[in-house]
PLY file of the C-alpha trace (Angstrom):
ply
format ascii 1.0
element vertex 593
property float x
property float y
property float z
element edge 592
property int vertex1
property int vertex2
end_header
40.43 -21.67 -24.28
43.21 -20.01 -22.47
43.25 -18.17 -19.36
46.06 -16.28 -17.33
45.09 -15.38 -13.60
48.31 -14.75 -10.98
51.23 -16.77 -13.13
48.27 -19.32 -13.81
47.67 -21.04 -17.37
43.73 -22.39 -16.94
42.44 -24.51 -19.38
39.05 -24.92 -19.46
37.80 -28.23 -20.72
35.26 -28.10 -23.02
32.81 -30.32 -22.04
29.50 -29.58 -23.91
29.98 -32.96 -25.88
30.68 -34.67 -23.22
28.25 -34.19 -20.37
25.03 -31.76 -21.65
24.55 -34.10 -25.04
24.04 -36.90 -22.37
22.45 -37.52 -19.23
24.00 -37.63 -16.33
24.43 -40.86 -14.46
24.46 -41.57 -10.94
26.38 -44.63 -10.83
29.07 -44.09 -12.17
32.76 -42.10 -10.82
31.71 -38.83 -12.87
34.79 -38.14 -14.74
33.80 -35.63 -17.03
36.68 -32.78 -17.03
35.54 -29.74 -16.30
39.11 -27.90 -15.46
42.62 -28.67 -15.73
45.24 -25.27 -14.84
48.91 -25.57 -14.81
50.99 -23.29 -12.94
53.40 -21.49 -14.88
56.63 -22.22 -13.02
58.47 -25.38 -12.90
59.67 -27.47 -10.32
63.22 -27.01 -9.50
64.78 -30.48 -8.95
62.30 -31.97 -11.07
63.41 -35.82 -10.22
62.88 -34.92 -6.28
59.83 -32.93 -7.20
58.23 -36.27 -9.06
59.18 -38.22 -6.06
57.29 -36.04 -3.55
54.05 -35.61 -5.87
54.10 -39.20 -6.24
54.22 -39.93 -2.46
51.56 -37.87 -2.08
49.56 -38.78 -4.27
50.10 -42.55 -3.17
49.15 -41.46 0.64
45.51 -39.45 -0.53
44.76 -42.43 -2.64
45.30 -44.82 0.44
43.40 -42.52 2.61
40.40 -42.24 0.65
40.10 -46.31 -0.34
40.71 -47.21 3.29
38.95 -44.39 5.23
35.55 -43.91 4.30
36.24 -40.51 3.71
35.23 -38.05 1.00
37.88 -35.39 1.57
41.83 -35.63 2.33
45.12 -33.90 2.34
48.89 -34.68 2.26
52.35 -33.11 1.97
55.73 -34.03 2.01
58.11 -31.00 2.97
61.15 -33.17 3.89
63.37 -31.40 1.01
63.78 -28.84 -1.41
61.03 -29.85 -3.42
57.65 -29.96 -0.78
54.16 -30.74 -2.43
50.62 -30.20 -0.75
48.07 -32.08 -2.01
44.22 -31.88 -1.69
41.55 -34.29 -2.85
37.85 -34.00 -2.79
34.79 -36.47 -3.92
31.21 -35.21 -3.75
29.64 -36.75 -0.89
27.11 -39.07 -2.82
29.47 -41.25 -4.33
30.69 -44.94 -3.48
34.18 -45.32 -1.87
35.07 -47.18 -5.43
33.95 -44.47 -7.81
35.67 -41.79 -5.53
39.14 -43.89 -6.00
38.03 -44.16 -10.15
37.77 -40.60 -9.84
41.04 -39.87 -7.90
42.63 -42.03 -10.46
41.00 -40.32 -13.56
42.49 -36.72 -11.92
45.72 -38.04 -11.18
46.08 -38.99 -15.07
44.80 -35.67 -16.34
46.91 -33.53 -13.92
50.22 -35.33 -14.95
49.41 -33.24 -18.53
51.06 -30.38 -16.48
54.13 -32.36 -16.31
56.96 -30.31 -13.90
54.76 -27.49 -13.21
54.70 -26.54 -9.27
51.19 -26.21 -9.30
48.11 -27.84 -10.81
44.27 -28.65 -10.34
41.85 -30.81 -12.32
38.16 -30.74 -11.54
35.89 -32.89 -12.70
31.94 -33.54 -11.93
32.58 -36.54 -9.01
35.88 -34.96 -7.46
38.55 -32.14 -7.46
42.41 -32.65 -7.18
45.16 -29.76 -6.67
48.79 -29.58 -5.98
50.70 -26.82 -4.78
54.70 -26.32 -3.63
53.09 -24.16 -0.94
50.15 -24.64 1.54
46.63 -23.49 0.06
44.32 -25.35 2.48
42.76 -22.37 3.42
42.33 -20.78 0.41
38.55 -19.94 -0.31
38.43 -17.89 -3.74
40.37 -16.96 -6.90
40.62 -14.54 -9.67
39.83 -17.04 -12.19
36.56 -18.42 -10.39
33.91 -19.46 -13.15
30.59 -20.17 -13.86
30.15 -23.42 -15.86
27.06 -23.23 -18.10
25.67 -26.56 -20.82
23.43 -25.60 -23.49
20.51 -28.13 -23.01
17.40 -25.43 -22.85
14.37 -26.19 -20.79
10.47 -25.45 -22.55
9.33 -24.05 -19.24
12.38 -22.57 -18.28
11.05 -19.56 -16.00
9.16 -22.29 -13.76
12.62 -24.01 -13.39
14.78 -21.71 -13.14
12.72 -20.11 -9.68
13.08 -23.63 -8.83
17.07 -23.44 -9.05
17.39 -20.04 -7.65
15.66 -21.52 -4.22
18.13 -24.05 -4.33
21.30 -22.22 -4.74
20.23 -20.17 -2.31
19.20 -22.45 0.32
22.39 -23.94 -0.51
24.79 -21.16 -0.06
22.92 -20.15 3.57
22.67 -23.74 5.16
25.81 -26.10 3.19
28.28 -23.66 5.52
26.39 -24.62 8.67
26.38 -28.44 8.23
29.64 -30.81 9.42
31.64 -31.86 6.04
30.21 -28.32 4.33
28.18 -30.09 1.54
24.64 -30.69 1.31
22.39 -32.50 -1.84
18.58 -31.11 -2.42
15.82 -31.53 -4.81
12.88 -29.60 -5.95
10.18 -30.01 -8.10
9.35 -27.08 -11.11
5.60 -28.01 -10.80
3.51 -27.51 -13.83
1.56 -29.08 -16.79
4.94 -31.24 -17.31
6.35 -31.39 -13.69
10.36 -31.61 -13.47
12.87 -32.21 -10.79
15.85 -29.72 -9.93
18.90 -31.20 -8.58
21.63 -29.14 -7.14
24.49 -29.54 -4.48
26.72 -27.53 -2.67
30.43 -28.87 -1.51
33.62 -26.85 0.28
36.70 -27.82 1.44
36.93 -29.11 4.69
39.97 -27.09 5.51
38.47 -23.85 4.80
36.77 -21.68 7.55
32.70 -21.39 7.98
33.10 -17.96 6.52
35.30 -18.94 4.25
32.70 -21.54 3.05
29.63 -19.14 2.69
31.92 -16.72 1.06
33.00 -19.07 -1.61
29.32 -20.39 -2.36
28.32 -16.88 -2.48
30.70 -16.49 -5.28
29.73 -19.75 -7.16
26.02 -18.76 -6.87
26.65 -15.30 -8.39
28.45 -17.36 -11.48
26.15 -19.61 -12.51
22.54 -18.24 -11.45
22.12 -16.61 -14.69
23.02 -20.00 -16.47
19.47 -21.15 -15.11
17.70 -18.60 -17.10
19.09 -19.97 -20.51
19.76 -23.52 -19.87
19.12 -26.91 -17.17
22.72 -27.22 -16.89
25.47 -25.29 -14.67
28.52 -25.64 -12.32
30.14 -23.16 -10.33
33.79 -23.60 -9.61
36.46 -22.02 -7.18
39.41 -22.93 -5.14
37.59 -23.49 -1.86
34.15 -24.58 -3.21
31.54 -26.49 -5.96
28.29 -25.84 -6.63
26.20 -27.56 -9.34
22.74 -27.82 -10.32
21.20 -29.78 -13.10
17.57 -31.05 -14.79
18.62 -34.74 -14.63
19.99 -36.59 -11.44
23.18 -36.84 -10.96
23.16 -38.31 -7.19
20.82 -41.09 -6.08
17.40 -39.74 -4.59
18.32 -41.17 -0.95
21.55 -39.08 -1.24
19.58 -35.71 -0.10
20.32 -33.45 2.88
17.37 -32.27 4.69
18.87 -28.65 5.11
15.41 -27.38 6.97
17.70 -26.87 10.45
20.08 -24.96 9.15
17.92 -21.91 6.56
17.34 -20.41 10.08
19.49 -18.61 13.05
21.67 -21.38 14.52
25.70 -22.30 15.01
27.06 -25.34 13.15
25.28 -28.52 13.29
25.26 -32.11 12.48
22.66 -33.13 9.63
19.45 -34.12 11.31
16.20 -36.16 10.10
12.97 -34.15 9.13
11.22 -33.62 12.41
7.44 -33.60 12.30
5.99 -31.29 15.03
6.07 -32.29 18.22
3.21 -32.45 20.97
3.71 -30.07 23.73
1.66 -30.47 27.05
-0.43 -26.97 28.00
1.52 -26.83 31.71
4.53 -26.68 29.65
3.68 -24.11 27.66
2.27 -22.34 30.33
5.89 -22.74 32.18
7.60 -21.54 29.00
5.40 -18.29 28.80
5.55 -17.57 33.02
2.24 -17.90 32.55
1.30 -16.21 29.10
2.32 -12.97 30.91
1.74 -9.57 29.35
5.88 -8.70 29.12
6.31 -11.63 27.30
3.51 -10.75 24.22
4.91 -10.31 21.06
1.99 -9.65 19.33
-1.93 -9.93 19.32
-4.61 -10.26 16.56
-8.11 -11.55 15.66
-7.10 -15.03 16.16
-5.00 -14.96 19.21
-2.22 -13.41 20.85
1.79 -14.60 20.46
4.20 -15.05 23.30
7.56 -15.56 23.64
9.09 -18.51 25.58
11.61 -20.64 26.34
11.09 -24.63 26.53
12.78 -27.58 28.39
15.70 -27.74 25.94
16.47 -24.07 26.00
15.53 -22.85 23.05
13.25 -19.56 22.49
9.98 -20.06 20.39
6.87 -18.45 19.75
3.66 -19.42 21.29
0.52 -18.75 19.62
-2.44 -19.11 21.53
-5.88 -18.85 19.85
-8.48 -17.34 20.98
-11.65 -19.15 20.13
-11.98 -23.04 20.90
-15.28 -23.64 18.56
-15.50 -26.19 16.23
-14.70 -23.64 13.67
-11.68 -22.44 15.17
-10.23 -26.58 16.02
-10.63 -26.71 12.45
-8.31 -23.63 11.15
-6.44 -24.43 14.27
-5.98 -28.17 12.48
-5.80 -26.61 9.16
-2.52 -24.32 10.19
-0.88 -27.61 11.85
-1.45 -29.74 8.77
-0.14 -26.52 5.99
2.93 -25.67 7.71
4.14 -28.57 9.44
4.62 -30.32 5.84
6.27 -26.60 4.08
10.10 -26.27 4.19
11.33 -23.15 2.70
13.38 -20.42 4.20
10.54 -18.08 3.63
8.06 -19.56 5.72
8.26 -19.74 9.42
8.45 -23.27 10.67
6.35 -24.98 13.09
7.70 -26.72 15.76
4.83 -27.90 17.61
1.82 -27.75 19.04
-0.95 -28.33 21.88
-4.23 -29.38 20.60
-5.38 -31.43 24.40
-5.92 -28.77 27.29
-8.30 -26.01 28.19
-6.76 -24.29 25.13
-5.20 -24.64 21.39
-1.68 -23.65 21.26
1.12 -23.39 18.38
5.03 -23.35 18.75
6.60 -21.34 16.29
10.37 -20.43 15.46
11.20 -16.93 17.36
12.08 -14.02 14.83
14.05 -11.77 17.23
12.94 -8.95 14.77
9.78 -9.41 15.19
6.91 -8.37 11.99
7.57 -5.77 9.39
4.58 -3.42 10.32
6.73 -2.33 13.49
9.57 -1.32 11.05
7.24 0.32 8.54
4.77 2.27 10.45
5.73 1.27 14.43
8.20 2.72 16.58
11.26 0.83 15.00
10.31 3.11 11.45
12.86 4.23 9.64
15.34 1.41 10.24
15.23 -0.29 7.67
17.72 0.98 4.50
16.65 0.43 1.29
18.49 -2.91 0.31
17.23 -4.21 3.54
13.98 -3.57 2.03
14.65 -5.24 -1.07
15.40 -7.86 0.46
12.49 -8.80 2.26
10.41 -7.95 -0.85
12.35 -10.38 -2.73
12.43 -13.11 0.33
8.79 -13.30 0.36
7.98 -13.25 -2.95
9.92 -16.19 -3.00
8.06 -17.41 -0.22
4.83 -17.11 -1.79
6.34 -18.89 -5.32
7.21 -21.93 -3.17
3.79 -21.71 -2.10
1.66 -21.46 -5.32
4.23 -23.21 -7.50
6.89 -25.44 -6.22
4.86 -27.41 -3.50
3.14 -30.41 -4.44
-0.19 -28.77 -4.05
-1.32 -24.77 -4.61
-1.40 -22.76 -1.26
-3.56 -19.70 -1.19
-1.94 -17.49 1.72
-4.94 -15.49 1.64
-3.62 -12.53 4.77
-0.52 -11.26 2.97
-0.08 -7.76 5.27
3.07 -6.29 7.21
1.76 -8.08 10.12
2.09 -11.47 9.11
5.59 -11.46 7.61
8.24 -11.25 9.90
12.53 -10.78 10.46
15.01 -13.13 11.45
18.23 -11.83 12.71
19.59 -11.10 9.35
16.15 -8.95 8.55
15.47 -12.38 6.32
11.37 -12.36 5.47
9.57 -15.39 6.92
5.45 -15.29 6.10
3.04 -16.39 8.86
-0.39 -17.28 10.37
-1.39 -20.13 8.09
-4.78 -19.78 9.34
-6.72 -18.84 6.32
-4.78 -21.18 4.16
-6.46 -23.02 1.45
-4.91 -25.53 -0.88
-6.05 -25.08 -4.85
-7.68 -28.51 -5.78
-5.74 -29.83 -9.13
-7.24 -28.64 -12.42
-9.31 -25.59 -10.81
-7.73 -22.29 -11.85
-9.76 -20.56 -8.71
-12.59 -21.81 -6.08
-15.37 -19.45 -5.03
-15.52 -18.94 -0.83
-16.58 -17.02 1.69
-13.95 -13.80 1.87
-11.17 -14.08 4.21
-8.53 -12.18 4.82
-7.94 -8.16 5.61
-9.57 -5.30 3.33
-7.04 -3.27 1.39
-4.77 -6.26 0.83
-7.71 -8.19 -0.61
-8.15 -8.25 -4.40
-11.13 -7.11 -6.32
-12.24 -10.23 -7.50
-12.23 -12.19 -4.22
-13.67 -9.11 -2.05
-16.93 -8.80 -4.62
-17.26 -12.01 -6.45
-15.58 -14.27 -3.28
-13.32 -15.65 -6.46
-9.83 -17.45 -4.94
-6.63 -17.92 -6.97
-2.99 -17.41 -5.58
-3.29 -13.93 -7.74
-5.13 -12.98 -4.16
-1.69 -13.37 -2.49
0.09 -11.82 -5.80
-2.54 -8.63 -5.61
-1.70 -8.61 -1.75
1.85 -8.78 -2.39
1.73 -5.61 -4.38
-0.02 -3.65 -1.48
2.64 -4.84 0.56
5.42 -3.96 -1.36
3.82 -0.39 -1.84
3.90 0.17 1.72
7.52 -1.44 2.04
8.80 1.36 -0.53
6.47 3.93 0.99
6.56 2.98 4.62
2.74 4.36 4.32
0.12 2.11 5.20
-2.01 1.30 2.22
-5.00 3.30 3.36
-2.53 6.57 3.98
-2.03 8.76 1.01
-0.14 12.03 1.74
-2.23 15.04 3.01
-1.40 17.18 -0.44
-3.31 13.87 -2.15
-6.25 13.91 0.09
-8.63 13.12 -3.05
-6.94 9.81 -3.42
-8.51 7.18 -1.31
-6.03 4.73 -1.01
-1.87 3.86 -1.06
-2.70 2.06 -4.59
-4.68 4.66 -6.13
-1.66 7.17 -5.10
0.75 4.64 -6.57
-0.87 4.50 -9.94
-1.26 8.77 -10.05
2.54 8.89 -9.30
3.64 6.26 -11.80
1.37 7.93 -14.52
2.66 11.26 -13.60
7.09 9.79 -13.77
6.90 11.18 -10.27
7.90 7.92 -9.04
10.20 9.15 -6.37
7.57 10.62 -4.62
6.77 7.30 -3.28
9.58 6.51 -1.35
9.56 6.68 2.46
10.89 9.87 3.50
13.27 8.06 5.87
15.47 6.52 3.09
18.32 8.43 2.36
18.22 9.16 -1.20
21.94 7.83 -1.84
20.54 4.57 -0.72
18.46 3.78 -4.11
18.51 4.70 -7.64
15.89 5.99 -9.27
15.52 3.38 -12.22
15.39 0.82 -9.25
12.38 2.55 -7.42
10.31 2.37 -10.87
10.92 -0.75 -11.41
9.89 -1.59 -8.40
6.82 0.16 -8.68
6.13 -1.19 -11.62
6.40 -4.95 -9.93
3.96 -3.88 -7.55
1.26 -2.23 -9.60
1.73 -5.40 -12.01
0.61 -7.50 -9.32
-2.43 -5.50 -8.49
-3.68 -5.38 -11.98
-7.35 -6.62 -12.99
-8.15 -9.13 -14.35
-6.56 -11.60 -12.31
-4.81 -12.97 -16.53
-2.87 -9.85 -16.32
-1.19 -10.46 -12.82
2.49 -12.16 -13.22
3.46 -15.41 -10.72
5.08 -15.11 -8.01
7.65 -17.04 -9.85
7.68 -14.49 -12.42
7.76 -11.61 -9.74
11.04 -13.53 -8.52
12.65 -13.63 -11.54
11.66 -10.01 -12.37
13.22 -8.85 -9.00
15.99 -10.91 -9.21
17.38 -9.64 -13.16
19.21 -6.39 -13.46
16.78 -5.48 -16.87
14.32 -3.46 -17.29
10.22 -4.77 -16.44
9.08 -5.23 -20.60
5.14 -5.80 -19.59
4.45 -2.40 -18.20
1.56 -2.29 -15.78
-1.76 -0.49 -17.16
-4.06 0.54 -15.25
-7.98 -0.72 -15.00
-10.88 0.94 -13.62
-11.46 -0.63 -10.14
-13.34 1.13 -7.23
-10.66 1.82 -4.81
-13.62 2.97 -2.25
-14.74 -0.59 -1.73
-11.20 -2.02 -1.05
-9.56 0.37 1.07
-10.87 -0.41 4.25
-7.74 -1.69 6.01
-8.88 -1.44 9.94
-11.61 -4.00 9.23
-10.76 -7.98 9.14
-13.34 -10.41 7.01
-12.89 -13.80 8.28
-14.85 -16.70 8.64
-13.93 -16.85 12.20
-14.97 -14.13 14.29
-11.78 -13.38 16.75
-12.15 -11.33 20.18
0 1
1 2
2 3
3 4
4 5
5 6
6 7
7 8
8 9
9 10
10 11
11 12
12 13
13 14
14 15
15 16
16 17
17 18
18 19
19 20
20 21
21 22
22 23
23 24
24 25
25 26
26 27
27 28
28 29
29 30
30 31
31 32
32 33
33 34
34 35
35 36
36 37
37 38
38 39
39 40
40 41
41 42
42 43
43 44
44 45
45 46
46 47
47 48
48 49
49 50
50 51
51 52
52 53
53 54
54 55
55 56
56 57
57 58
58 59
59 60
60 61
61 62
62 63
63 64
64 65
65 66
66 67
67 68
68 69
69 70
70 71
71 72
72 73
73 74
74 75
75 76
76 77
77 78
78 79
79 80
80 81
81 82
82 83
83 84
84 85
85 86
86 87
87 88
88 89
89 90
90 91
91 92
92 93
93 94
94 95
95 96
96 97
97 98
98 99
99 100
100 101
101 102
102 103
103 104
104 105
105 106
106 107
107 108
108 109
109 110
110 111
111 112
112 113
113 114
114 115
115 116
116 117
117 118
118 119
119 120
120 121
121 122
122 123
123 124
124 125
125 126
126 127
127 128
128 129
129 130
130 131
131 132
132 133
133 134
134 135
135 136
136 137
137 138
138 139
139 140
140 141
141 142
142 143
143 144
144 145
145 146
146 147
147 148
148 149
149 150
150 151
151 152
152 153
153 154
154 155
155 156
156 157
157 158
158 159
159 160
160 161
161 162
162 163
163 164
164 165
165 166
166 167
167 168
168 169
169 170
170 171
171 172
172 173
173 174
174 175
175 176
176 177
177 178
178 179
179 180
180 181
181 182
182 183
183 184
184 185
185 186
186 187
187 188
188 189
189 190
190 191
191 192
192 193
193 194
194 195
195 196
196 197
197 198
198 199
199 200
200 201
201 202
202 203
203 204
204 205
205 206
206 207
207 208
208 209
209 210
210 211
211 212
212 213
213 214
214 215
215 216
216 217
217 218
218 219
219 220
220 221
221 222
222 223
223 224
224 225
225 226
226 227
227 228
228 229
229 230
230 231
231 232
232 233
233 234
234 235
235 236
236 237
237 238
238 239
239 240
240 241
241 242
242 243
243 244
244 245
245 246
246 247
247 248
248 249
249 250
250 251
251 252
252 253
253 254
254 255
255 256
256 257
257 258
258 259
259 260
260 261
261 262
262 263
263 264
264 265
265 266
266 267
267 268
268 269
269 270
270 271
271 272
272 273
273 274
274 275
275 276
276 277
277 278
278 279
279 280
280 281
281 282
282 283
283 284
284 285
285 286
286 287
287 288
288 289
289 290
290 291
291 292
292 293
293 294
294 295
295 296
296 297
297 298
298 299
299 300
300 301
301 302
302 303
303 304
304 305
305 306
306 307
307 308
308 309
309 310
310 311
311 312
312 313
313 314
314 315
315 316
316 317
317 318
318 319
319 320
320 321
321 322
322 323
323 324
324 325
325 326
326 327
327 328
328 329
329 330
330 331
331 332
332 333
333 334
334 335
335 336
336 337
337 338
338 339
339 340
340 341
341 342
342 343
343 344
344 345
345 346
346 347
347 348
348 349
349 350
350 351
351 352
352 353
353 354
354 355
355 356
356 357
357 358
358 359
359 360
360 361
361 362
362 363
363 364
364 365
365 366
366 367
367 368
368 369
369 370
370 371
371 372
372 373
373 374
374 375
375 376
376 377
377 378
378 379
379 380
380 381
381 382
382 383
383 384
384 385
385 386
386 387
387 388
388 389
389 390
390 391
391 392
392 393
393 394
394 395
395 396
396 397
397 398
398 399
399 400
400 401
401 402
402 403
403 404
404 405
405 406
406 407
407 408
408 409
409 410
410 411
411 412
412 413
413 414
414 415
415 416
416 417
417 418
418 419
419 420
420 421
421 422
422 423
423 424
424 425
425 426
426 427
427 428
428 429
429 430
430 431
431 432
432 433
433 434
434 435
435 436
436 437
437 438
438 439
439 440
440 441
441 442
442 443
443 444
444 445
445 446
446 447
447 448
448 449
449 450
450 451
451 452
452 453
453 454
454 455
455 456
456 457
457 458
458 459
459 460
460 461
461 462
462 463
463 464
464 465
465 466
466 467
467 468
468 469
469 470
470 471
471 472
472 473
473 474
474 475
475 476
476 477
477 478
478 479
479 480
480 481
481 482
482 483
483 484
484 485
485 486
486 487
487 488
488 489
489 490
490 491
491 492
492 493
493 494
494 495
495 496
496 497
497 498
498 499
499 500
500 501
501 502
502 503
503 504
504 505
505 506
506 507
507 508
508 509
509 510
510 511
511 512
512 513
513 514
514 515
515 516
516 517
517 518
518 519
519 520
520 521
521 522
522 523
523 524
524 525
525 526
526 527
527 528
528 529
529 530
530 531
531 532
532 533
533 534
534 535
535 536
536 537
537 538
538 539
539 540
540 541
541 542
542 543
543 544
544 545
545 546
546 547
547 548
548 549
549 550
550 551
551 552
552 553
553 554
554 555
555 556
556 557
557 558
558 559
559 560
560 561
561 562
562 563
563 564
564 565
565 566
566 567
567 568
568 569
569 570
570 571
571 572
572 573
573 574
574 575
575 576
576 577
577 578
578 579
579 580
580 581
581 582
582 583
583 584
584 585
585 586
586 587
587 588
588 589
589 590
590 591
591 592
């Protein structure tokens, strides 16, 4: 196959044979060819030319045998004929497979004979030429996405698993030294699976330049994951790949945990557990829990804002009860969140369990919680992508969550309150306090309600019946009010015989007067209408009864995240709204002041 993009001739190796009819293997230099482009003009003075590229190519091959390195450059400018040169191994391979792969490159890219210009990538390492400087060169016209044919039998459980990846990926592989970063994550199910994906960019290439690039490569080849286990995004500046079977050695992994949150450029770190504040200290980092400093207050305790002994800002939650009951969802919130990584969740960084009282340190969001920019006094801020984008960040969230942990967790408070905005208006969920994990086997548990009413679904608020389709019914309150910016007990006063934001929803959706649903703030050039129904269709999908009917999150994800149409349309069941819509009152089995 023959492509033509600015005087280039790319030929595109085809490679289904040769890599996706076997397994990848981790030991080994990785040589299958993925790309090899020729530039379209010849060298001059070909003999000098040959001289130069062989110099070159003599020096990066010396550099990378002898310096531990991964990544390297030369040129040699000292005539007519100069030559840049740029080599590149993925970080999880041995010094000696990196030099077999060089060596493998350098073969293939001699195929473009006297051309002035050339690159060969392959799976372990990319090699490019140039009679001009390109070290700073991020993306191209003839960027690709690289998909195999190898199809997976539970493909919509994997392929959430590979969108979290790739995404993590593109946000945290710019922020780490080197710009590459290796992760895993199981698709959990009746037949669990691994996902293995990595992202790589040049070393010579700006931060921007980086997350730019990945961007690109993660547009390309995140619709490969819906078909097949297989893909590989490649550009000028970057690689991304992802695959069902390993390809690097499990202790090759990045924990990229520090860097899926606000922060400048960093070395990679080890997994920090949380660590044990002292009440004084606390106290000190508050001034004292003092009133300005309150970022928030609810049944459980209020949240402060501080700044520890190293400088850095966090939130300090400080409960309100110290009964045996409360030490133990106190205990249960340390032990859920302090073992969750996803970009989704907020992150705990600590906590004080010996003092006069039981305290949490939590990441700051300088944005605080989306129920000040829905109903508060920052409403009407937030545009409509913006929204979109926090209704697909926690939906993601909630996937990880019920599906891609090694256990279930049931949320069980999904409400504007308890998700809240990074810098970037990024969702994180929070207040792990009525968390329950899903014992193996069990499709739901019967327990004493918990949670708010309005948000809570039918089944758990009468029959006291838990599944994760609580959070999923939740979720679709939440989203109503996100596209609404209504709470869910507030119907418009022309639509006072509705009695709640859902029962509204369902009139309007029945009636194709789906537009009337959208927060009056928007403006309408914003959003399209096709996108609001679909939306609205997500939502009332997730409220539907019985709890069968209701999608996963991981299905919600992947419904949010394709450009077609919802096929499943949501019908509606006869529920008593009037017994669910009470949204002021809290059911907990913890009383808070």
């Amino acid at each position: 196959m023959t492509r033509w993009y600015y005087g280039w001739q790319m030929v595109l190796v085809s490679f289904v044979v040769m890599i996706f009819l076997t397994n990848p293997v981790t030991s080994q230099p990785q040589t299958n060819l993925l790309i090899r482009s020729c530039s379209t003009n010849n060298a001059t003075d070909i003999q000098k030319f040959i001289g130069n590229l062989n110099e070159t190519f003599r020096d990066v091959r010396t550099k990378l045998l002898n310096n531990n390195t991964y990544f390297t450059t030369s040129n040699q400018t000292r005539n007519s004929e100069p030559v840049y040169v740029l080599a590149q191994c993925r970080n999880y391979m041995s010094t000696g497979d990196c030099v077999s792969c060089f060596d493998f490159a350098d073969r293939s890219i001699r195929f473009c004979a006297a051309a002035n210009g050339a690159r060969v990538v392959l799976d372990g390492c990319f090699l490019r030429y140039e009679s001009s400087s390109f070290f700073n060169q991020t993306t191209l016209p003839g960027n690709v996405g690289l998909c195999g044919n190898r199809t997976s039998s539970r493909q919509t459980i994997f392929e959430m698993a590979v969108d979290g990846l790739l995404s993590n990926l593109t946000v945290a592989a710019p922020k780490i030294n080197g710009f590459y970063a290796a992760v895993t994550s199981q698709a959990v199910g009746t037949n669990t699976s691994t996902a293995y994906a990595i992202a790589q960019c040049a070393e010579t290439i700006t931060t921007d330049g980086c997350k730019n690039c990945l961007q690109v490569a993660y547009a390309n080849i995140k619709s490969c994951a819906t078909d097949v286990t297989d893909g590989r995004g490649v550009d000028s500046g970057c690689f991304m790949r992802y695959s069902a079977s390993a390809f690097f050695a499990n202790n090759k992994t990045t924990d990229i945990t520090p860097f899926l949150r606000d922060g400048s450029l960093h070395g990679v770190t080890e997994l920090q557990g949380p660590k044990d504040y002292s009440f004084n200290d606390l106290k000190k980092a508050t001034k004292g829990f003092q009133e300005d400093n309150k970022l928030g207050e609810g049944g459980f305790g209020d949240v402060y804002k501080g700044i520890v002994k190293d400088g850095n800002t966090v939130a300090v939650k400080r409960l309100a009860l110290c009964s045996d009951i409360a030490k133990a969802n106190f205990e249960s919130e340390v032990r859920i969140i302090s073992n969750v990584h996803h970009r989704n969740l907020i992150r705990l960084l600590g906590c004080c369990n010996k003092g006069p009282e039981l305290l949490l340190v939590l990441e700051y969001m300088a944005n605080g919680c989306l129920e000040k920019f829905l109903y508060g006094e920052k409403r009407g801020t937030l545009n409509w992508r913006q929204r979109c984008d926090i209704i697909l960040g926690t939906a993601r969230g909630l996937a990880y969550l019920h599906e891609q942990y090694h256990v279930t967790i049931i949320h069980r408070d999904i409400k504007p309150s308890n998700i809240l905005l990074d810098n970037d208006f990024q969702p994180k969920i929070a207040d792990f306090g009525l968390a329950r994990l899903l014992p193996d086997g069990q499709t739901h548990i019967s327990t004493r309600v918990a949670g708010t009413l309005g948000y809570t679904a039918p089944e758990y608020a009468i029959h006291g019946q838990l599944s994760e389709k609580v959070d999923t019914y939740s979720f679709g309150i939440v989203v109503l009010e996100i596209v609404s910016g209504r709470r869910c007990t507030e119907v418009p006063a022309e639509f006072q015989g509705e009695q709640c934001l859902l029962e509204h929803a369902w009139y309007l959706y029945e009636s194709r007067m789906h537009l009337k649903l959208v927060d009056a703030t928007l403006d309408p050039s914003d959003y399209k209408e096709e996108d609001v129904k679909k939306i609205l269709e997500i939502a009332l999908m997730c409220t539907q009864s019985p709890v069968s009917v209701r999608p996963t999150m991981s299905e919600v994800v992947m419904l949010l995240s394709d450009r077609s149409r919802v096929q499943n349309l949501p019908t509606r069941q006869n529920v008593s709204f009037n017994e669910l819509s009470n949204a002021d009152a809290t059911i907990t089995e913890l009383t808070g002041r």
